[in-house]
DRENPA-3360 file (N, C-alpha, C; in nm, 2 decimals, always signed):
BEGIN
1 = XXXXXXXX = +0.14/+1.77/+0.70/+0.10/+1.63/+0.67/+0.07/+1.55/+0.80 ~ -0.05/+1.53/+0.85/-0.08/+1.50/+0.97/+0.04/+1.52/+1.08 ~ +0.08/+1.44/+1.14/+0.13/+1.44/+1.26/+0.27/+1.39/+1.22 ~ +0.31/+1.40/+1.10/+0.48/+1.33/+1.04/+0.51/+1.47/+1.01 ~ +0.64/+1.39/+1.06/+0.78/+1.57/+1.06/+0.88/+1.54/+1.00 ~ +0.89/+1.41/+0.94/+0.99/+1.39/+0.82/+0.95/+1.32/+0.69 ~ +0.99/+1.37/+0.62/+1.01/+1.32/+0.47/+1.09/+1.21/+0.44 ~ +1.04/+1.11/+0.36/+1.18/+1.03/+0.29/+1.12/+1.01/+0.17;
9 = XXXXXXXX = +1.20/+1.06/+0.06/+1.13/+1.06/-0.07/+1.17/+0.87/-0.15 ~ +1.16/+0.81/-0.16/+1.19/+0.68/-0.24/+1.20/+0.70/-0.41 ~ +1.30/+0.68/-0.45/+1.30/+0.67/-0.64/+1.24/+0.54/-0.61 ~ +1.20/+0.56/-0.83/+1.17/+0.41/-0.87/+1.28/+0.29/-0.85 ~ +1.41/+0.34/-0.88/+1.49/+0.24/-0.87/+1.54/+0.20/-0.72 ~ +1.48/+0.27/-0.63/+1.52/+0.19/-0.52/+1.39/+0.11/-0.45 ~ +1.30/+0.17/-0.52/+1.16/+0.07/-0.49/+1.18/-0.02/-0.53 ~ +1.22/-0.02/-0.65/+1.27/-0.19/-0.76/+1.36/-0.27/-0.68;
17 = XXXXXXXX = +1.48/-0.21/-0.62/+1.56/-0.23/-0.53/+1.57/-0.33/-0.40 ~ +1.44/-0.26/-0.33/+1.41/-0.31/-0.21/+1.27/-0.39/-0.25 ~ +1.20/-0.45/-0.37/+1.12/-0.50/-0.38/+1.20/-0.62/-0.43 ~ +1.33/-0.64/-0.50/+1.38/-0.73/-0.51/+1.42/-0.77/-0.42 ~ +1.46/-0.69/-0.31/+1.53/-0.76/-0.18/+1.46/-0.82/-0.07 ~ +1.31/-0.80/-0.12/+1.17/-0.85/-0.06/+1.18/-0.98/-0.14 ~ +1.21/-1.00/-0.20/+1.18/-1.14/-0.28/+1.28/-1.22/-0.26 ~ +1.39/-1.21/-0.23/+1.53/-1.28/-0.19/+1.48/-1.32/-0.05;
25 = XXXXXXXX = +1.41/-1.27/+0.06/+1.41/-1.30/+0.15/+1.28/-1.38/+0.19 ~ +1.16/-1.35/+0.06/+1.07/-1.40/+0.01/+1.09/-1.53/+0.01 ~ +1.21/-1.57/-0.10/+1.25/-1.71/-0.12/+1.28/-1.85/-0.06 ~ +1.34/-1.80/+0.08/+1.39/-1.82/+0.17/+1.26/-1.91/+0.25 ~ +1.17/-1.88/+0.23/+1.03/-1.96/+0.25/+0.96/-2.05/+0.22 ~ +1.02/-2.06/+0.06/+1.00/-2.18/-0.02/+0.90/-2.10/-0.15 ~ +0.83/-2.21/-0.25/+0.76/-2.16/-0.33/+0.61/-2.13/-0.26 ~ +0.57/-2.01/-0.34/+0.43/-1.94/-0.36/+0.31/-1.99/-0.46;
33 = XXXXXXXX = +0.18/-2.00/-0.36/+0.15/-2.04/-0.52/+0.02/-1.90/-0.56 ~ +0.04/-1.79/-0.47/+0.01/-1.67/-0.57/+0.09/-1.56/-0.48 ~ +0.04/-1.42/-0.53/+0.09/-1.33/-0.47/-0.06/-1.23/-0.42 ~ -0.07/-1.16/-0.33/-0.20/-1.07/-0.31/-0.16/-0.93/-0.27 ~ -0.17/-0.88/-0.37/-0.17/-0.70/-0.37/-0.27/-0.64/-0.27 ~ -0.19/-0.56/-0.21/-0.28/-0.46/-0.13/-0.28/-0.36/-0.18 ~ -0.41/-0.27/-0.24/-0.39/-0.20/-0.32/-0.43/-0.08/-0.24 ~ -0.36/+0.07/-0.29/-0.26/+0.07/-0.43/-0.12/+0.02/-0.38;
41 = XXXXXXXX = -0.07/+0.09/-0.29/+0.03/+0.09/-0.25/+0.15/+0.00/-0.25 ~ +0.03/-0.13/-0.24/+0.11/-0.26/-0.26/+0.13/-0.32/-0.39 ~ +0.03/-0.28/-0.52/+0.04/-0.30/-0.65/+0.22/-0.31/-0.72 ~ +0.30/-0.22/-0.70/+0.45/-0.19/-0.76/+0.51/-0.28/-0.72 ~ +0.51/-0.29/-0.54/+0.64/-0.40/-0.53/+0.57/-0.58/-0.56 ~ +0.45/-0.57/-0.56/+0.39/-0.70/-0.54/+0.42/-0.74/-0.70 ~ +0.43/-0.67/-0.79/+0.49/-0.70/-0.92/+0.63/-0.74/-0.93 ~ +0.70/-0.66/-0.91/+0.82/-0.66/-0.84/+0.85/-0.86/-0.78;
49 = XXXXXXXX = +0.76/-0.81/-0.69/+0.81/-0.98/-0.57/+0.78/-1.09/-0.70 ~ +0.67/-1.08/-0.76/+0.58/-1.17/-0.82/+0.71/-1.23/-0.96 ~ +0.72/-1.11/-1.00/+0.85/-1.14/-1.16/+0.99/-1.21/-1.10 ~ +1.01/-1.17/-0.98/+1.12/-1.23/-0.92/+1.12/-1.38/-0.87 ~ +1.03/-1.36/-0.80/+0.98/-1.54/-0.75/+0.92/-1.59/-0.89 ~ +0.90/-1.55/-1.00/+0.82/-1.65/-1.08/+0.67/-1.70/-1.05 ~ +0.60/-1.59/-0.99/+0.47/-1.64/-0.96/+0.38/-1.55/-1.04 ~ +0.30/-1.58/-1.13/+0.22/-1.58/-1.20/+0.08/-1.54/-1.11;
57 = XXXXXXXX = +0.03/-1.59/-1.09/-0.12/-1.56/-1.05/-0.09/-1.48/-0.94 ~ -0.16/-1.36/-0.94/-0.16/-1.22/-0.84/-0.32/-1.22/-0.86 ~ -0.37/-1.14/-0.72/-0.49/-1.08/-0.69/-0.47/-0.98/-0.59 ~ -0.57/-0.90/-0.59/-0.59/-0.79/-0.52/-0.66/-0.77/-0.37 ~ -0.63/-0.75/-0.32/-0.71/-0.69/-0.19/-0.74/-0.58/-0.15 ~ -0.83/-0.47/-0.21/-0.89/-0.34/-0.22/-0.89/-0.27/-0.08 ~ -0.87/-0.25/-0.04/-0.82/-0.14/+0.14/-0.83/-0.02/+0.09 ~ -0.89/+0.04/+0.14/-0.87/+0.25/+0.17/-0.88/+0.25/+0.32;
65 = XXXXXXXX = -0.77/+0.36/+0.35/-0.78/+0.40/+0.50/-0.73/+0.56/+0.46 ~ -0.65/+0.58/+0.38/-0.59/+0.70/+0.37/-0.67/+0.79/+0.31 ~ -0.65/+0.93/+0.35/-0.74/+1.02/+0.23/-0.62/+1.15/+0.26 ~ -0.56/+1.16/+0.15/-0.38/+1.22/+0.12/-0.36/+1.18/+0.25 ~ -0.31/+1.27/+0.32/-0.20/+1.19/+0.45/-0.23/+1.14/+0.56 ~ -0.36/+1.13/+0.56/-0.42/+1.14/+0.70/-0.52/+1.00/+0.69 ~ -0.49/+0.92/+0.78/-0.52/+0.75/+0.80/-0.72/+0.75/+0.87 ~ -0.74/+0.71/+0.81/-0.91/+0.75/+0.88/-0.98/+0.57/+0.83;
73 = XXXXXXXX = -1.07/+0.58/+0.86/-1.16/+0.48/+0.88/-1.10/+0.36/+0.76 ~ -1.11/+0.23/+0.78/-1.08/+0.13/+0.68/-1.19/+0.04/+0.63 ~ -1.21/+0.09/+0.49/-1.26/+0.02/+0.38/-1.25/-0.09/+0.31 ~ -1.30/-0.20/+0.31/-1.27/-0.32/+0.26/-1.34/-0.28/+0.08 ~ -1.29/-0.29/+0.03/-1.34/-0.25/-0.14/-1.38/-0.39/-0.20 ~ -1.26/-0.46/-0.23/-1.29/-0.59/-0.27/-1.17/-0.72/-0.21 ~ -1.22/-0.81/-0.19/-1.16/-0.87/-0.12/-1.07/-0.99/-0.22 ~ -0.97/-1.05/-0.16/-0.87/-1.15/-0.24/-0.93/-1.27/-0.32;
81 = XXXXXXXX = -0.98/-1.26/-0.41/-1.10/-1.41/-0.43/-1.01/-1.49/-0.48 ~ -0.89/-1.49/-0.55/-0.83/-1.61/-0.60/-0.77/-1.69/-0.50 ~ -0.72/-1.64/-0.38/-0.69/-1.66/-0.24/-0.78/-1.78/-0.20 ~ -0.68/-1.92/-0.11/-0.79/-1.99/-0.07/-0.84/-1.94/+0.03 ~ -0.96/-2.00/+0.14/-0.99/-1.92/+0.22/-0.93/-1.87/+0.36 ~ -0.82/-1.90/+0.35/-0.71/-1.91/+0.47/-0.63/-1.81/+0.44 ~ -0.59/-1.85/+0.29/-0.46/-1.79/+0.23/-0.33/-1.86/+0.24 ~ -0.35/-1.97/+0.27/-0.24/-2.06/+0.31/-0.13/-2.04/+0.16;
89 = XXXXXXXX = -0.03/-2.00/+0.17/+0.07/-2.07/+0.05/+0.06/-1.91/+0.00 ~ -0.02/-1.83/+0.02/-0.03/-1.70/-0.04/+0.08/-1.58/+0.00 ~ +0.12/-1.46/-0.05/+0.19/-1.39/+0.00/+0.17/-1.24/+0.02 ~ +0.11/-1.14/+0.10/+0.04/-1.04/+0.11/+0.14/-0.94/+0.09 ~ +0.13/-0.83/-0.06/+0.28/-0.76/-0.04/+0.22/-0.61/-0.03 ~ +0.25/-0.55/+0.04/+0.21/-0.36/+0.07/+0.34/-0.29/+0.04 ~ +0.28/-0.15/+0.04/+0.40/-0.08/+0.03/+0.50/-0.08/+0.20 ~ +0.36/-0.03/+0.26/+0.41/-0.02/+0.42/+0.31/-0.06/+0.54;
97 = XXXXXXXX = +0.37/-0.08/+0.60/+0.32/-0.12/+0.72/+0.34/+0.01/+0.79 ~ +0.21/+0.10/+0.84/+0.21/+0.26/+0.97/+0.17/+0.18/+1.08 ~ +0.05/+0.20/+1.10/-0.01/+0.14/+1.21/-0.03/+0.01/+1.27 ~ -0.07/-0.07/+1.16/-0.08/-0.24/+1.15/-0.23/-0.25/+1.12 ~ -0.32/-0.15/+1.10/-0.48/-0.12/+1.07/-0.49/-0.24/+0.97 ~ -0.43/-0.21/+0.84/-0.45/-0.27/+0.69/-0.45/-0.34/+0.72 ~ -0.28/-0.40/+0.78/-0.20/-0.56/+0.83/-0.30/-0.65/+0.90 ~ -0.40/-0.60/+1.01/-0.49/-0.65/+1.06/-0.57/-0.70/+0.94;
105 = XXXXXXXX = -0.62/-0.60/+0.91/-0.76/-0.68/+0.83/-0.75/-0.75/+0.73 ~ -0.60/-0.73/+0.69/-0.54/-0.84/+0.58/-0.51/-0.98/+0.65 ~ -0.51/-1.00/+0.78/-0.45/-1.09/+0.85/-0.62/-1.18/+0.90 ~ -0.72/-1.10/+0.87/-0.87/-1.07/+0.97/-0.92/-1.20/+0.84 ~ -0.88/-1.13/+0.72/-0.95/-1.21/+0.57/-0.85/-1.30/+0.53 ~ -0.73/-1.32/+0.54/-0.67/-1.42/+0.53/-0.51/-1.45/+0.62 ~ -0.59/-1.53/+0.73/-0.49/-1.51/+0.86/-0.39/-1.64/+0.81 ~ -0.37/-1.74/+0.72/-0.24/-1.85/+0.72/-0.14/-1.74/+0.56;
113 = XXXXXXXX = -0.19/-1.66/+0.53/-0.12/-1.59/+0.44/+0.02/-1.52/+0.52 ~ +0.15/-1.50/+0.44/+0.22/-1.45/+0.49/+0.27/-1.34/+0.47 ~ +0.25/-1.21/+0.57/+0.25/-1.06/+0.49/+0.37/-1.00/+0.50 ~ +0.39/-0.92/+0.39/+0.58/-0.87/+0.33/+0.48/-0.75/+0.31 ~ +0.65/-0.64/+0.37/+0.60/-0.50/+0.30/+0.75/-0.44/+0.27 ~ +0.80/-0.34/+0.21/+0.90/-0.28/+0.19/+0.96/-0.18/+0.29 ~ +0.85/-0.15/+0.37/+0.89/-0.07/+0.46/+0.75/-0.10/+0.59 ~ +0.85/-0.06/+0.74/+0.79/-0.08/+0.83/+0.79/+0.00/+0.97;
121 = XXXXXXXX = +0.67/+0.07/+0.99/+0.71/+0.17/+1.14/+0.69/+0.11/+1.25 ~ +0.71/+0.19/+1.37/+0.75/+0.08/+1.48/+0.60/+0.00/+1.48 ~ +0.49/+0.13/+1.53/+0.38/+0.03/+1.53/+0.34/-0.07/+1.46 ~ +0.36/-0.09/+1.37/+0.27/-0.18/+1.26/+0.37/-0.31/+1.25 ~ +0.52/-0.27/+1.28/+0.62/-0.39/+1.28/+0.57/-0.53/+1.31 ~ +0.45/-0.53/+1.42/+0.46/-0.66/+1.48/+0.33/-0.74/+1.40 ~ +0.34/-0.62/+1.30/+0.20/-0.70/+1.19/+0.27/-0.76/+1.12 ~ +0.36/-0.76/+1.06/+0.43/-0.79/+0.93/+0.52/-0.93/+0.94;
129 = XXXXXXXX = +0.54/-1.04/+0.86/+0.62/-1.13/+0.87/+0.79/-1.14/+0.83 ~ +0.75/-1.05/+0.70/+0.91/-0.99/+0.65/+0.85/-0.82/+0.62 ~ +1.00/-0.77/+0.60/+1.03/-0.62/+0.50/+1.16/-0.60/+0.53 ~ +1.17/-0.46/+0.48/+1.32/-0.45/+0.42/+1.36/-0.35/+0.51 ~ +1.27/-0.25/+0.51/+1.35/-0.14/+0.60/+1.25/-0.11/+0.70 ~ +1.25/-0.02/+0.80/+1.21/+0.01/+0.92/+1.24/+0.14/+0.91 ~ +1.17/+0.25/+0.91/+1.13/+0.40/+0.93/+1.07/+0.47/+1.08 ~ +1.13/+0.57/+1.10/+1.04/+0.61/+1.27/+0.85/+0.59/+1.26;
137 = XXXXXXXX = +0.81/+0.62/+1.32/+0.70/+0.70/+1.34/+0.59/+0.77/+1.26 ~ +0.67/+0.93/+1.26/+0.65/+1.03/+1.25/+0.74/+1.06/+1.10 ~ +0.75/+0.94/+1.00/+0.82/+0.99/+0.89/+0.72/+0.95/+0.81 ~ +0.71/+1.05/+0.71/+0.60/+1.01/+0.59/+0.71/+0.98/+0.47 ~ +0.66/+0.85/+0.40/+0.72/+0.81/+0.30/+0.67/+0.85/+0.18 ~ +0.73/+0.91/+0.07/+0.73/+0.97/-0.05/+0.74/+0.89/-0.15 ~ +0.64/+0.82/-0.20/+0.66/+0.73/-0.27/+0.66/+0.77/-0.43 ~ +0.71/+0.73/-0.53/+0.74/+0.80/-0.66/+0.62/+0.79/-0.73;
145 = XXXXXXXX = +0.51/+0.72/-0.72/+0.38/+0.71/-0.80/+0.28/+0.83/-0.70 ~ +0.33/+0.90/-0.65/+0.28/+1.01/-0.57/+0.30/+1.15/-0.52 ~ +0.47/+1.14/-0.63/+0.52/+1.26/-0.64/+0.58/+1.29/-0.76 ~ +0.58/+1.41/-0.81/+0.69/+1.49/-0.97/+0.80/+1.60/-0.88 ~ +0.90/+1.56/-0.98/+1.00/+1.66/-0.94/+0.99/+1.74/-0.99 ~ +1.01/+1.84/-0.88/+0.98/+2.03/-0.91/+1.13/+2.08/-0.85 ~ +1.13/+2.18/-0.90/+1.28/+2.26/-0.86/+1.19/+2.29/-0.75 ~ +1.30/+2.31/-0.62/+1.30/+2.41/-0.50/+1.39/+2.49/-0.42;
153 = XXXXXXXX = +1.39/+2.61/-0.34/+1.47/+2.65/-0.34/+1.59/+2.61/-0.24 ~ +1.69/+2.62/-0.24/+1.86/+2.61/-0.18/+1.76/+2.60/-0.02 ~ +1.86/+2.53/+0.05/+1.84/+2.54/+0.21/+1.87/+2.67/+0.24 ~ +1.98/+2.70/+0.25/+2.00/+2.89/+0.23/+1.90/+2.92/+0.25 ~ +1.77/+2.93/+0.17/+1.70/+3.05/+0.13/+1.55/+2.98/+0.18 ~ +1.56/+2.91/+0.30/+1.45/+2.81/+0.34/+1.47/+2.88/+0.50 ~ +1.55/+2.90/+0.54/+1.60/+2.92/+0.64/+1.62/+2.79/+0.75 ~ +1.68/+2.69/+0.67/+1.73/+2.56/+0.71/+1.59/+2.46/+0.74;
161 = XXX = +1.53/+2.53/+0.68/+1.34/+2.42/+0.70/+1.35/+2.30/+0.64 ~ +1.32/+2.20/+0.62/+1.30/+2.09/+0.56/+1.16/+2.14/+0.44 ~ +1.21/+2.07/+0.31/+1.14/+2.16/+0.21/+0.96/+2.05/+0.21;
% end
């Protein structure tokens, strides 16, 4: 998986988890008067933030950079139109902040918006306003709308490999 040498798998219920704990700290800001998904990734928790704060109107912000693990060129698909043109009062929620690529161009199309993610690596940290957790580098996040559970075999029989 590109250039990541660790795994961290996420259940749904700790996405739920740390998407509520995004919103608690969310709060703390005052009221919103929408929410803006970065999609996909940001779709789950931005629901999440959105039911918790009580904010109603969500929109999207269409981004591709990824193609499976590997971060390549960035696509603007469709852009945040319910968003004023600033984004003032808005709240930009992703799954993660890697690089800060997304964070940029989300910041490029609406720079007074304030951007929340669930998770954040060192690079991209200095993109982000809030999040919850902080991951190395070189860890690929496992997110549950991206994986099914399969049996695998014992460490024993891996020869202590990471599966």
């Amino acid at each position: 998986m590109g250039d990541h040498r660790k795994n961290f798998p996420v259940s749904w219920e700790e996405l739920h988890r740390d998407g509520k704990a995004l919103a608690w700290r969310l709060l703390e800001h005052g009221r919103w008067d929408g929410v803006v998904a970065i999609t996909r990734g940001g779709m789950v928790p931005a629901a999440v933030v959105a039911r918790e704060l009580e904010i109603r109107v969500i929109d999207t912000l269409c981004l591709a950079s990824y193609v499976d693990d590997r971060q390549g060129e960035l696509e603007v698909l469709k852009t945040a139109s319910a968003a004023s043109t600033d984004g003032s009062g808005w709240v930009i929620v992703d799954d993660l902040v890697d690089t800060g690529a997304t964070a940029d161009k989300a910041r490029e199309l609406l720079p007074k918006a304030h951007l929340a993610t669930i998770f954040a690596k060192p690079l991209g940290r200095p993109t982000v306003d809030t999040f919850i957790t902080e991951v190395s580098q070189d860890t690929w996040i496992l997110f549950p709308w991206d994986t099914e559970p399969q049996a695998v075999a014992p460490i024993a029989r891996t020869g202590g490999r990471p599966r």
